[in-house]
C-alpha positions as CSV (number, residue, x, y, z in Angstrom):
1,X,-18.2,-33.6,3.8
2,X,-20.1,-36.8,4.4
3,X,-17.8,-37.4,7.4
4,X,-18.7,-33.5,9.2
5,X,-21.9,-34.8,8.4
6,X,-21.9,-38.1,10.1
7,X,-19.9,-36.5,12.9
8,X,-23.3,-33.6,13.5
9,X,-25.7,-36.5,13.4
10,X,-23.4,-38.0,16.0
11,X,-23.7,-35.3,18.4
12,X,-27.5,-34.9,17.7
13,X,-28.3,-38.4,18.3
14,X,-26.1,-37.7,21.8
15,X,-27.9,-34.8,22.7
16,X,-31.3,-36.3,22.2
17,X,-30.2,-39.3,24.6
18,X,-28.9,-36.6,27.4
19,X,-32.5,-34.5,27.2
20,X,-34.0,-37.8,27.0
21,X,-32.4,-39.0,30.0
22,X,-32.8,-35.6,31.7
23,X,-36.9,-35.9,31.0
24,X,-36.8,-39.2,32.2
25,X,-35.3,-38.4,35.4
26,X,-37.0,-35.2,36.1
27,X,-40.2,-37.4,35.7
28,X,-39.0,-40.2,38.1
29,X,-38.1,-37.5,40.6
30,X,-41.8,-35.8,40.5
31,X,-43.2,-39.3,40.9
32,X,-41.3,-40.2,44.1
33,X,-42.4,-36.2,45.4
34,X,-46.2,-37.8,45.0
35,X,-45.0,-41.0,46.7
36,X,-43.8,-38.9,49.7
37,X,-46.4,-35.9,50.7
38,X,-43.3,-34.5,53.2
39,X,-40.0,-33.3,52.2
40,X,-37.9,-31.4,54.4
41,X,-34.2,-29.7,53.9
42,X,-31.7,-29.4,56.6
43,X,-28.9,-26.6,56.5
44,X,-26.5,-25.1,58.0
45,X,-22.5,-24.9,59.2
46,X,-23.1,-27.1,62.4
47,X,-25.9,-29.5,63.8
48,X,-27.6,-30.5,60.3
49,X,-27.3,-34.2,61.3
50,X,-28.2,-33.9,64.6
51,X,-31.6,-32.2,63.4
52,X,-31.9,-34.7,60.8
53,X,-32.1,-37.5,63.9
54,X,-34.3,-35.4,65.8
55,X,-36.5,-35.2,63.3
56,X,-36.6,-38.8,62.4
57,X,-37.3,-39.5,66.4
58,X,-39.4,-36.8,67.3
59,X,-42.0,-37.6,63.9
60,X,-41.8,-40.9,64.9
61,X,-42.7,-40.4,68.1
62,X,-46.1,-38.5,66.4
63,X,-47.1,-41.7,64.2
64,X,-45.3,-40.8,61.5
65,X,-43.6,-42.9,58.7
66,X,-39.7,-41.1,58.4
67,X,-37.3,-41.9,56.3
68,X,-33.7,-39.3,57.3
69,X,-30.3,-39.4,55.4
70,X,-27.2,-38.0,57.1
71,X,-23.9,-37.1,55.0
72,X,-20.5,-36.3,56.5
73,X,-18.1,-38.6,57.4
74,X,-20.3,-41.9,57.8
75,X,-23.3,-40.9,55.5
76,X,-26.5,-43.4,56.2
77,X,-29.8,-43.5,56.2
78,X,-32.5,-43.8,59.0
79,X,-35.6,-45.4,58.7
80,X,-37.6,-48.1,60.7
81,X,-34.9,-47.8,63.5
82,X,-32.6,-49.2,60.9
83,X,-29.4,-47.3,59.7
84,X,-28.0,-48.0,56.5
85,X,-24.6,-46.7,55.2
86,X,-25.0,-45.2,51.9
87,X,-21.5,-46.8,50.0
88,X,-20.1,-44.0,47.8
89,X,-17.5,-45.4,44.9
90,X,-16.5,-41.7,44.0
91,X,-16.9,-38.4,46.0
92,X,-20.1,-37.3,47.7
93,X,-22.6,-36.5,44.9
94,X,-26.3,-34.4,45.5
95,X,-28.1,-36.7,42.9
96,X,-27.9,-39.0,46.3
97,X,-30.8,-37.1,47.1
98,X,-32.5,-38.9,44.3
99,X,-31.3,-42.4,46.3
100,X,-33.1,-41.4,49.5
101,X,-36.7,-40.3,47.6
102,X,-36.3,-43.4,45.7
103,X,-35.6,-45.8,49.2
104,X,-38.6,-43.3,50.8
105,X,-40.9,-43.7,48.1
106,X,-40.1,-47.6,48.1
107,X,-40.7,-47.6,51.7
108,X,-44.0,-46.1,51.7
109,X,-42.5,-43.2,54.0
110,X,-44.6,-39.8,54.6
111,X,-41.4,-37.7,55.6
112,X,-38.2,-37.8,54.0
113,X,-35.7,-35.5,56.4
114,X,-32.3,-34.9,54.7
115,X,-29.4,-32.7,54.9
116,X,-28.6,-30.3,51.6
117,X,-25.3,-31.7,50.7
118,X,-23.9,-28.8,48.6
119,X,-21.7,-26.1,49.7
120,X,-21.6,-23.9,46.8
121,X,-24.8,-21.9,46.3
122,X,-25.8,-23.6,43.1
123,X,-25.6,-26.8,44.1
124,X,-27.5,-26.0,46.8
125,X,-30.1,-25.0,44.1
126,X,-29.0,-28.1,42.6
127,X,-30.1,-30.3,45.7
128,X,-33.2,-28.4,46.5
129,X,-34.3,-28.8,42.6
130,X,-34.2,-32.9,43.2
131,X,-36.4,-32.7,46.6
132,X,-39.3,-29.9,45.6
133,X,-39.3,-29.6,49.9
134,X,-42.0,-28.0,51.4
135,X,-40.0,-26.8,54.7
136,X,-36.6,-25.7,55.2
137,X,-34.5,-25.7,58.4
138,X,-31.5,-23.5,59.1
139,X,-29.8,-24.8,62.0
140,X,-27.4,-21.7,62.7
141,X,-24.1,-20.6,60.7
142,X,-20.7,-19.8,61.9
143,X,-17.1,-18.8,60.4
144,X,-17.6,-21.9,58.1
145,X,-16.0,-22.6,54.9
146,X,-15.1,-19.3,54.5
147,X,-13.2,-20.2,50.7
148,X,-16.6,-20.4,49.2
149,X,-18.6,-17.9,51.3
150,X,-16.2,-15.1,52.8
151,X,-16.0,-14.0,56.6
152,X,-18.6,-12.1,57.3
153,X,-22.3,-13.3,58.7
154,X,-24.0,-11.7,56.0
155,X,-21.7,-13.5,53.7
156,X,-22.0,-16.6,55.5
157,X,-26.0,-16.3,55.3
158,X,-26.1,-15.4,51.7
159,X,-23.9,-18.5,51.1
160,X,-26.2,-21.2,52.6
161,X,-29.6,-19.4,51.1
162,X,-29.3,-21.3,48.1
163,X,-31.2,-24.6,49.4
164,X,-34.5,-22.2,50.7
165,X,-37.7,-23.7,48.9
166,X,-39.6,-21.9,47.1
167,X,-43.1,-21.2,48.5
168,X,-43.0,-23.3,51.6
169,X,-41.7,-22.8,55.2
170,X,-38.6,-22.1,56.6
171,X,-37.8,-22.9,60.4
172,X,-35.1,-20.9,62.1
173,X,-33.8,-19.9,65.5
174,X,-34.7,-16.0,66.0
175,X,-31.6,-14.7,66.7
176,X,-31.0,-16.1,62.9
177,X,-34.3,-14.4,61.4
178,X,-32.3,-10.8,60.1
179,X,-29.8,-12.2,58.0
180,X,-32.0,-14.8,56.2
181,X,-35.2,-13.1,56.3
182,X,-34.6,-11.3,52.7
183,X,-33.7,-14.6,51.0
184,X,-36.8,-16.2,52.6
185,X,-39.0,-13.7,51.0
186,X,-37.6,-13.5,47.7
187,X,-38.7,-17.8,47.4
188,X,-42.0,-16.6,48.2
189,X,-41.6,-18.8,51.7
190,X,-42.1,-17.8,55.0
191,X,-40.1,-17.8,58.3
192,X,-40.9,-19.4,61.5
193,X,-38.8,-18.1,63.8
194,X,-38.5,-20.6,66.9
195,X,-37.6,-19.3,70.0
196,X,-35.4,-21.5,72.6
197,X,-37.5,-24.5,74.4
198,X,-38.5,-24.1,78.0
199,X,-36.4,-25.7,81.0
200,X,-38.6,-29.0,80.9
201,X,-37.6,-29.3,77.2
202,X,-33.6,-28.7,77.1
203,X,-31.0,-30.6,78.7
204,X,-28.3,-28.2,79.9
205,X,-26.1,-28.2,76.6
206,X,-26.7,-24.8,74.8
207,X,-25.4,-26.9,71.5
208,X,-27.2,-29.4,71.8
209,X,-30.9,-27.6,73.3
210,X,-30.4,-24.4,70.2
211,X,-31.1,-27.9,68.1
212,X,-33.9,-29.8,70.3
213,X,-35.8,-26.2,69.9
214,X,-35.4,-26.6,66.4
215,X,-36.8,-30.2,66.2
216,X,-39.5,-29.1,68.1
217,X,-40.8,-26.4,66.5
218,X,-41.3,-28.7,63.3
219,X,-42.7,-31.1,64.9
220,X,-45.1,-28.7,66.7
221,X,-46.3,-27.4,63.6
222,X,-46.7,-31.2,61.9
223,X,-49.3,-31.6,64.4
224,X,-47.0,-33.8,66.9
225,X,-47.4,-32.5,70.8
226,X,-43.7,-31.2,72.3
227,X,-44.7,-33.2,75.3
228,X,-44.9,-36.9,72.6
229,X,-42.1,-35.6,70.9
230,X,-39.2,-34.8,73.5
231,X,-38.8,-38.1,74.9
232,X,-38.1,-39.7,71.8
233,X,-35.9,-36.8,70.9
234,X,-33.8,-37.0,74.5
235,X,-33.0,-40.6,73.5
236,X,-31.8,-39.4,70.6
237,X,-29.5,-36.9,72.1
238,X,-28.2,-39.8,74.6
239,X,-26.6,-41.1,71.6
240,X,-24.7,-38.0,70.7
241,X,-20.8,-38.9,72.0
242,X,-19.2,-35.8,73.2
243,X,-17.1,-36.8,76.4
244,X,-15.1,-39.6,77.7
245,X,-12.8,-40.7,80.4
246,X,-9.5,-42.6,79.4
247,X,-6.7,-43.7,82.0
248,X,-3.0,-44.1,81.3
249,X,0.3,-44.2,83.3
250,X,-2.1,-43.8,86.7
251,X,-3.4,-40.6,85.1
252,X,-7.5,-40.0,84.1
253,X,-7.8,-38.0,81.2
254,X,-10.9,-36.1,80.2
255,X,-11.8,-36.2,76.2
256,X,-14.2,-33.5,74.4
257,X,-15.1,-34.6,71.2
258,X,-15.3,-31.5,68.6
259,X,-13.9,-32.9,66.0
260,X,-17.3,-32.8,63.9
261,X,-18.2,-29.0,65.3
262,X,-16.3,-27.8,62.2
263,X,-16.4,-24.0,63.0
264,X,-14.9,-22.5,66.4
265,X,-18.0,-20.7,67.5
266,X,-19.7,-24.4,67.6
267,X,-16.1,-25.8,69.2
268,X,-16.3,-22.8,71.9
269,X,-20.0,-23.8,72.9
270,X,-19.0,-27.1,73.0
271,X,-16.0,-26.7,75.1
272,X,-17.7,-24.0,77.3
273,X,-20.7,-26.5,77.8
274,X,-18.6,-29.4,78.9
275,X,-16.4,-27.0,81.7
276,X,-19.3,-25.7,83.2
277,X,-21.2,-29.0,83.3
278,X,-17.9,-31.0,84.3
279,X,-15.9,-27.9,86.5
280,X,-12.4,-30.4,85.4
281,X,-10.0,-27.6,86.2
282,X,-7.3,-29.4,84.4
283,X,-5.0,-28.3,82.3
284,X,-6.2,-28.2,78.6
285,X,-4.3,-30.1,76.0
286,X,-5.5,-29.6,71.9
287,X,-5.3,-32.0,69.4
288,X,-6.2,-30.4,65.9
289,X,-7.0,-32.4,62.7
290,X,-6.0,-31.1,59.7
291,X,-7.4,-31.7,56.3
292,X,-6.3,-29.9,52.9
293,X,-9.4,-30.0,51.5
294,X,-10.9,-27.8,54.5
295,X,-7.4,-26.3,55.1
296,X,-9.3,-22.7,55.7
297,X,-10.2,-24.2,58.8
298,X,-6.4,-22.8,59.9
299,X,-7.2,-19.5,59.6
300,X,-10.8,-19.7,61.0
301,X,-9.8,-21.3,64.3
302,X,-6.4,-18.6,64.7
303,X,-8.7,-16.7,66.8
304,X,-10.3,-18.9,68.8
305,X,-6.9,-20.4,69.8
306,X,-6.1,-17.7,71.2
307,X,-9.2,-17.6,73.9
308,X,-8.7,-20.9,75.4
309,X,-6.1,-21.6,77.9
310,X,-3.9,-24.3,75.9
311,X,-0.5,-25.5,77.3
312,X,-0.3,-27.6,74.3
313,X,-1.4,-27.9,70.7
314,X,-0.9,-31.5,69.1
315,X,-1.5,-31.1,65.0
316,X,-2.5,-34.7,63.1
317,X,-3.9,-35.2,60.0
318,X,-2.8,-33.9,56.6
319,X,0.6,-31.8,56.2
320,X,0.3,-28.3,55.0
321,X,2.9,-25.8,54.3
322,X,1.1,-23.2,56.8
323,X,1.6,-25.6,59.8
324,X,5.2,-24.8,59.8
325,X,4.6,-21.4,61.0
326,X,2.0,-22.1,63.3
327,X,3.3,-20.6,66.6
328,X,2.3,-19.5,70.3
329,X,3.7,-17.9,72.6
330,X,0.9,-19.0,75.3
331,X,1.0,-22.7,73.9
332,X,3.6,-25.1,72.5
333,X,2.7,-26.8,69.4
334,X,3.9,-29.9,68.3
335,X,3.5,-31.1,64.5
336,X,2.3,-34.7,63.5
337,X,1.1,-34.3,60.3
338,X,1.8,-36.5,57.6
339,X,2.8,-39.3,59.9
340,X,2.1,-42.6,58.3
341,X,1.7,-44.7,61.3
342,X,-1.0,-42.3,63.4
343,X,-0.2,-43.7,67.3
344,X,-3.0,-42.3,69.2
345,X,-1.6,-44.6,72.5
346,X,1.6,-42.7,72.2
347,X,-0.1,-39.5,72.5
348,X,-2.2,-40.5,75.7
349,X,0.9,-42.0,77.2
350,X,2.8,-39.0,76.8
351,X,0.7,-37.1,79.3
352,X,2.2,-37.4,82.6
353,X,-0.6,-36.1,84.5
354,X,-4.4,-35.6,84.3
355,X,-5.6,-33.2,81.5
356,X,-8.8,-31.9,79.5
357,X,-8.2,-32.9,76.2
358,X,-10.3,-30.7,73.6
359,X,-10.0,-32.8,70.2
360,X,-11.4,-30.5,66.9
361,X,-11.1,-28.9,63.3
362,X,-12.0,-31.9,61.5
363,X,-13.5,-35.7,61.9
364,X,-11.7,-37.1,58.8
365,X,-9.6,-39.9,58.6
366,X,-6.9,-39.4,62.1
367,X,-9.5,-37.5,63.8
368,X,-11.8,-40.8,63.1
369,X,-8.8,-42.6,63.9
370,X,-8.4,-41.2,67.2
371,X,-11.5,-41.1,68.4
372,X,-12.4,-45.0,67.4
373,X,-9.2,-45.3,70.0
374,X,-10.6,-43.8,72.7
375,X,-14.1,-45.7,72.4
376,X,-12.0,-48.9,72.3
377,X,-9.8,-48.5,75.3
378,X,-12.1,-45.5,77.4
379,X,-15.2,-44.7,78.2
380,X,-18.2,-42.6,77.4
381,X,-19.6,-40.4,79.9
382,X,-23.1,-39.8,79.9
383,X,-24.3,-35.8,79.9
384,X,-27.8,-36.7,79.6
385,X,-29.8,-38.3,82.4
C-alpha cells in the first residue's frame, strides 16, 4: 500500500514538473511575441522558401529589421545578410520555431518570416500556436504529399489550412482565394487576394514571378513601395540556381534543376519555363530521386511522365519495391537505386550527344549529391538579367 502510494505521488510530482514546464514555456513564448511586433507564416506545397527570402530582401529593402528561417534540406536562418545553418541532432522538430523567436527577439528584429514546418494539420496548429502570427501566406498547392492530404485540390487546401492565424491576414494569389476562402473565415482572418505583378515587376519565369507577386503584396501592405522593394527582391531571385551548362566527351549538356519543386505541376512550370526561355530542342533525359519517406511522389509524378517527351528515365536515390515495375513504352528507364557508390560523372559521360537534362522528385541526399557535382565541374547560367 505504501509503495502504490509512493508510486501516485511519483507521477503527481511528474506531472506538476510537465505543466510547470509547459507554463514556463508558453510564458517565454508570449514574451518573445512582445519582443517581435511582426510574425509572419509561410505555407504551401512549393515556393515557401523562396517567399521566405523575398520577404527577408524586400522588408529590408523598406528599413526594416527581418529575421527569416528556411527548413528543407539545408534549414538556416537569415538575418543581417548572414545565414546560419540551424544543426538538428534528431529529425526536424516545430518547437524550432521557438529557436527563431528566441534568436529574433535576441536580435532586436521587427519581423520574423518563417516557413510552417508541419505537414499534418495539427501540427500545423501546433506551429502556428508557438508564433501567434499576425499574417499568413499561402504560396500555391499542388498534387503534394498526397498520403497525408488525399488527391483532390479541395483536399489538398483543407490539408495546409491548419497553420491560418486566427484574426489576422492572409495573403494569397487569386486564382487560390475559392478553395481557402472558407478556412480563412472560420479564424476570423481575412484574405488578400494578390493578383500577378505587372511586366516591370516579373522576370519572365511564371514560377518564380507567381512568388515575387506574393512578396510584393506583403510588402505593399507593410507600408514598403513595390518600386524599393523589387530590386532587392530581383537580387534575391539571381541567387535561385535552376540551370546549368556541363560538357563531357565534346558534348554540352543542359541541366534543369527541379529536384526541390517537389510536386509535377511546380516540375512542369519549371521545365516549361526553361524551354521557352532557352528553345534547347534537345533530346530530354530524366533523372528521378527517390526517397521512401516521400515515396508517394511515384504515383504523383505517373502522370506527368507521361506529358513530357523523355527518351530516358535514370532513377537514384532510395530502392523501392514499386521501382521494379516502373515501365514506358515512350521512355527507357534505367534503375540506380540503392547504389552505394552514387557516380554522377558516370552518368554525364554516358551521354553521347547533347541533351536537356530535367533532374526532379526530391533534393535529398543523391539528388544533393548530384547537383553539388554539377556546381563543381559546370556552370550556372544566369535567367535573370
Amino acid at each position: 500500500m505504501i509503495i502504490i502510494f509512493l508510486n501516485w505521488g511519483i507521477i503527481f510530482i511528474l506531472i506538476i514538473i510537465f505543466l510547470g514546464i509547459k507554463t514556463l514555456e508558453k510564458i517565454r513564448v508570449k514574451k518573445y511575441w512582445g519582443d517581435i511586433p511582426l510574425r509572419i507564416h509561410v505555407n504551401g506545397t512549393r515556393g515557401k522558401s523562396t517567399v521566405v527570402r523575398f520577404l527577408v530582401s524586400g522588408l529590408g529593402s523598406g528599413g526594416y529589421k527581418v529575421i527569416g528561417k528556411t527548413t528543407g534540406e539545408i534549414p538556416e536562418l537569415q538575418i543581417n545578410g548572414e545565414k546560419i545553418p540551424i544543426h538538428r541532432r534528431a529529425p526536424a522538430n516545430i518547437k524550432e520555431q521557438v529557436t527563431a523567436l528566441r534568436k529574433g527577439a535576441i536580435s532586436g528584429v521587427d519581423v520574423l518570416v518563417t516557413e510552417c514546418m508541419a505537414i499534418n494539420p495539427e501540427l500545423q496548429k501546433a506551429s502556428e500556436s508557438f508564433l501567434g502570427s499576425q499574417i499568413g501566406i499561402i504560396t500555391g498547392f499542388g498534387p503534394d504529399h498526397i498520403d497525408v492530404y488525399g488527391e483532390s485540390s479541395e483536399k489538398i487546401s483543407e490539408g495546409l489550412s491548419g497553420f491560418i492565424p486566427k484574426e489576422g491576414k492572409v495573403f494569397l494569389m487569386e486564382n487560390d482565394l475559392p478553395f481557402f476562402r472558407e478556412n480563412i473565415a472560420d479564424r476570423n482572418s481575412e484574405a488578400v487576394a494578390v493578383s500577378w505583378a505587372n511586366s516591370e515587376e516579373i522576370i519572365g519565369l511564371n514560377h518564380i514571378d507567381k512568388n515575387i507577386s506574393l512578396a510584393l503584396g506583403v510588402c505593399e501592405y507593410l507600408g514598403v513601395p513595390r518600386e524599393k522593394a523589387f530590386p532587392a527582391i530581383k537580387e534575391e531571385a539571381k541567387k535561385i540556381n535552376l540551370l546549368y551548362k556541363i560538357k563531357a566527351n565534346g558534348s554540352a549538356h543542359l541541366i534543369i534543376n527541379a529536384f526541390s519543386a517537389n510536386d509535377p505541376e511546380s516540375t512542369l512550370n519549371l521545365y516549361q519555363d526553361i524551354e521557352e526561355k532557352e528553345e534547347p530542342n534537345l533530346p530530354l533525359l530524366g533523372i528521378f530521386n527517390n526517397r521512401n519517406d516521400r515515396s508517394f511522389r511515384l504515383k504523383t509524378f505517373a502522370r506527368f511522365l507521361e506529358m513530357l517527351p523523355f527518351r530516358e528515365i535514370i532513377i537514384i536515390g532510395d530502392y523501392h519495391r514499386h521501382l521494379k515495375n516502373w515501365k514506358s513504352e515512350k521512355y527507357r528507364v534505367k534503375n540506380m537505386t540503392g547504389e552505394t557508390k552514387f557516380m554522377p560523372k558516370e552518368i554525364i559521360r554516358s551521354l553521347e550527344s547533347d541533351h536537356l537534362i530535367l533532374c526532379f522528385g526530391n533534393y535529398h541526399k543523391k539528388g544533393r549529391a548530384f547537383i553539388d557535382f554539377i556546381e563543381q565541374e559546370g556552370k550556372k547560367c544566369n535567367l535573370i538579367s
